[in-house]
C-alpha positions as CSV (number, residue, x, y, z in Angstrom):
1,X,2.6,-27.5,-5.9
2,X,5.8,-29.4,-5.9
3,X,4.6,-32.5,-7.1
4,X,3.4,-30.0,-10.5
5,X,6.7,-28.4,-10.6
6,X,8.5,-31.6,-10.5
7,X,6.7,-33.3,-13.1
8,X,7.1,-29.8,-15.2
9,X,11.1,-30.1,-15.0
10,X,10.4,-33.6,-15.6
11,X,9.0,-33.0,-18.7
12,X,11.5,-30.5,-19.6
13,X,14.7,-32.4,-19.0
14,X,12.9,-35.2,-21.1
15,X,11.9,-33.0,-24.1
16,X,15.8,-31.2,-23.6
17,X,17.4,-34.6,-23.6
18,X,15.5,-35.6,-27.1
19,X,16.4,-32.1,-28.7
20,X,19.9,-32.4,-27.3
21,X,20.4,-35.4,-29.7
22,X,18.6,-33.3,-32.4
23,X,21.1,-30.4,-31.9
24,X,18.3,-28.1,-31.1
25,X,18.6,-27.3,-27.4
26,X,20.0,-23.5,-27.8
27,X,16.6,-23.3,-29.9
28,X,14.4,-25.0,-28.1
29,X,15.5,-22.8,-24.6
30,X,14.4,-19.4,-26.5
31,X,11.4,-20.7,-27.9
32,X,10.4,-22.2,-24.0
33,X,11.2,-18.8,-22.7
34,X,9.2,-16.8,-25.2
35,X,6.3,-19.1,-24.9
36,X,7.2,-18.8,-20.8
37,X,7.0,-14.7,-21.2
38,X,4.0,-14.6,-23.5
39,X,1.9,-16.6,-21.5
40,X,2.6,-15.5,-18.1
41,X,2.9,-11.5,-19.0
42,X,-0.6,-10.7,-20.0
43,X,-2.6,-9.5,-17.1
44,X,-5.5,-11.5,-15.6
45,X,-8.8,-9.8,-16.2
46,X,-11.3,-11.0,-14.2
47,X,-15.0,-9.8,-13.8
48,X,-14.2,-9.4,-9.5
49,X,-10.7,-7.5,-10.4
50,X,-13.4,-5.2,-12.9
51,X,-16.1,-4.5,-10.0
52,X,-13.0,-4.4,-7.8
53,X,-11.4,-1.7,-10.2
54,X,-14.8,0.0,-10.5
55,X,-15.8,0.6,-7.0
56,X,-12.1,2.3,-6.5
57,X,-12.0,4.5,-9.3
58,X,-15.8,5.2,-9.3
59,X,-15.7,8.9,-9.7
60,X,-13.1,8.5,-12.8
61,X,-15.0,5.8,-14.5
62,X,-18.6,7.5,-14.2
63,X,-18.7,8.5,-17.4
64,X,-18.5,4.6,-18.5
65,X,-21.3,3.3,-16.6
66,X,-24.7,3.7,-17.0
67,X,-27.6,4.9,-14.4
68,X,-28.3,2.0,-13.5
69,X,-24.9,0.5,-12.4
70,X,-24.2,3.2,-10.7
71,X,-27.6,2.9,-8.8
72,X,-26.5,-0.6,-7.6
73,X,-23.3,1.0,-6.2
74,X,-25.3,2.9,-3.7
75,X,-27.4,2.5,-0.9
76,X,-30.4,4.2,1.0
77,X,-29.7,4.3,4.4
78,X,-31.6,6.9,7.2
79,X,-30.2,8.0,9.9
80,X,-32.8,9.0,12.9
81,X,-31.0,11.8,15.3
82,X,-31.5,11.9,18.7
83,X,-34.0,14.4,18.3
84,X,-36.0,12.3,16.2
85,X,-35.5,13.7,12.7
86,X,-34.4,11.7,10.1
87,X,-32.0,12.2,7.3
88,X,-31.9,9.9,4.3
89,X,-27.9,9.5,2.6
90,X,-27.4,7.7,-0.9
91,X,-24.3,5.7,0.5
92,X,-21.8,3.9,-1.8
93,X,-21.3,0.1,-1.3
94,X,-18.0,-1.0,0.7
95,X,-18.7,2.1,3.0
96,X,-18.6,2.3,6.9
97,X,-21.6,3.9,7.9
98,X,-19.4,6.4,10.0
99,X,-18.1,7.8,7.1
100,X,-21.2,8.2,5.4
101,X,-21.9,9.9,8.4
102,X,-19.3,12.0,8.2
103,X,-20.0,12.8,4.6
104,X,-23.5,13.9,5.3
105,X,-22.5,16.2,8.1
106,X,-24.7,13.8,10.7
107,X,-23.4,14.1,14.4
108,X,-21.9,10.5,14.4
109,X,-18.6,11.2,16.6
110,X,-16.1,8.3,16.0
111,X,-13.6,9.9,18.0
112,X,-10.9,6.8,17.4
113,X,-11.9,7.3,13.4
114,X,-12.5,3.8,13.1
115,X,-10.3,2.0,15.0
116,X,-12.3,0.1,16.9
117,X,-10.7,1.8,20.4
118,X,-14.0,3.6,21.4
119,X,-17.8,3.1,20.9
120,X,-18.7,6.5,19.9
121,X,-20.0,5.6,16.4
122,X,-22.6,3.5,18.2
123,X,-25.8,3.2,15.9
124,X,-28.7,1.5,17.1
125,X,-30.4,-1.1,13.6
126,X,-34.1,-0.4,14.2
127,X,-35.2,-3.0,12.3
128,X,-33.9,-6.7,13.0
129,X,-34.3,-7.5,9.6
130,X,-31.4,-5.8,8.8
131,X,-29.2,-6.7,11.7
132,X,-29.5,-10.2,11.2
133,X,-27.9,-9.0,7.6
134,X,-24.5,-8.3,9.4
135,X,-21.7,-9.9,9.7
136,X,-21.4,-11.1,13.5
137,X,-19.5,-8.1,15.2
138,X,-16.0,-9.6,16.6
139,X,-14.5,-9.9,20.2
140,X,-12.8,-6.2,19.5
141,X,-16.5,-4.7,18.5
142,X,-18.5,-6.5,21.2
143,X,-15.4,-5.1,23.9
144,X,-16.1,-1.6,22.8
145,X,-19.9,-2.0,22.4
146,X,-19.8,-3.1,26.7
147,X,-18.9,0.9,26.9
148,X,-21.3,2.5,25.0
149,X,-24.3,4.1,26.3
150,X,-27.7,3.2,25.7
151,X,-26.8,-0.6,24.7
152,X,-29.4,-2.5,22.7
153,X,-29.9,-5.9,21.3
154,X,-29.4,-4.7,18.3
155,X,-26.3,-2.1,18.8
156,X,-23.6,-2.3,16.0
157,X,-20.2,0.2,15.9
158,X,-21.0,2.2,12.7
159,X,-17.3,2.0,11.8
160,X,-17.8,-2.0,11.6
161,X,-20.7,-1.6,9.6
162,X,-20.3,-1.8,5.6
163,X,-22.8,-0.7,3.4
164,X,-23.8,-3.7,1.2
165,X,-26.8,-4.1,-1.4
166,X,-28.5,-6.1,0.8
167,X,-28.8,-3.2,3.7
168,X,-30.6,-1.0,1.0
169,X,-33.6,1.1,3.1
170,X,-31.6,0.2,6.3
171,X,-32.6,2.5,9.3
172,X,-29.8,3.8,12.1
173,X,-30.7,5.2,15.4
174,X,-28.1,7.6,17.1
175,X,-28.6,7.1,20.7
176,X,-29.1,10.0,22.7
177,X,-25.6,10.0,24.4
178,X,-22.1,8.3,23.8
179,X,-19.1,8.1,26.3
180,X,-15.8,10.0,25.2
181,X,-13.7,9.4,27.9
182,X,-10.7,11.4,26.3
183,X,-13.2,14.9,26.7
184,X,-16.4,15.2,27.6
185,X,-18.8,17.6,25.9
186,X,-16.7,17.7,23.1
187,X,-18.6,18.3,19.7
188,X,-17.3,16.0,17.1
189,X,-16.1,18.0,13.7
190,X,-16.2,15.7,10.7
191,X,-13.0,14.4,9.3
């Protein structure tokens, strides 16, 4: 980066040296800083900063996209209770599967609300298709994972798992008991 501003104010003190002999440096300053203004003031527009702007003002910009856009913004993902019933959720991309959990009224506790400080949104990815679709969980997940009950091979936090495209028709088990050591038998309320 310095070796570009350098040869930038290089460049300048040449070009303010030859209009200096002109008589033109007064001129030449305004016109610099105009060009300066104009071409640095106009916002970047790119097609990530668009999805970007799209995915965070979904419900407001609804209206401009069409069905299916908005298809592609949401995943199927079921949920199979401990009971053995199964519940199917549309869930929007760039969401943690607690809080589509949450959403859905689907007895995923979470008691830390996603702070990876307990492992009571442990899900259970029935199908290692999908798992091997995740991101590696880190040191903090596999820590809290050790606690939970009912560990499997294929065990993820459902806090540290983000709803992708790629998950679509994903399938999470709730095991049958988690381990809230701030109160046990409490029922978890949705937040």
């Amino acid at each position: 980066m310095f070796p570009r501003i350098s040869r930038l104010g290089a460049r300048l003190l040449r070009e303010s040296r030859a209009e200096t002999r002109a008589g033109n440096l007064l001129n030449s300053q305004r016109i610099f800083f105009q060009d300066h203004v104009n071409r640095h003031s106009i916002p970047v527009v790119t097609p990530a900063v668009l999805s970007m702007r799209n995915a965070l003002l979904s419900t407001a910009t609804s209206g401009d996209q069409d069905e299916s856009s908005q298809a592609k913004d949401k995943i199927s993902v079921t949920f199979v209770n401990k009971d053995g019933s199964e519940k199917t959720i549309c869930v929007p991309v760039g969401m943690s599967m607690l809080e589509a959990a949450h959403e859905n009224d689907i007895e995923l506790e979470g008691a830390c609300e996603g702070s990876l400080a307990c492992s009571t949104c442990h899900v259970i990815v029935m199908d290692v298709k999908y798992y091997n679709k995740l991101e590696d969980p880190a040191d903090e997940e596999n820590d809290m994972l050790d606690l939970a009950f009912g560990l499997t091979e294929t065990s993820r936090l459902g806090c540290q798992v983000i709803a992708k495209p790629e998950l679509d028709g994903m399938r999470l088990a709730l095991p049958v008991a988690t381990r809230n050591f701030a109160v046990d038998g409490y029922v978890p309320k949705p937040h």
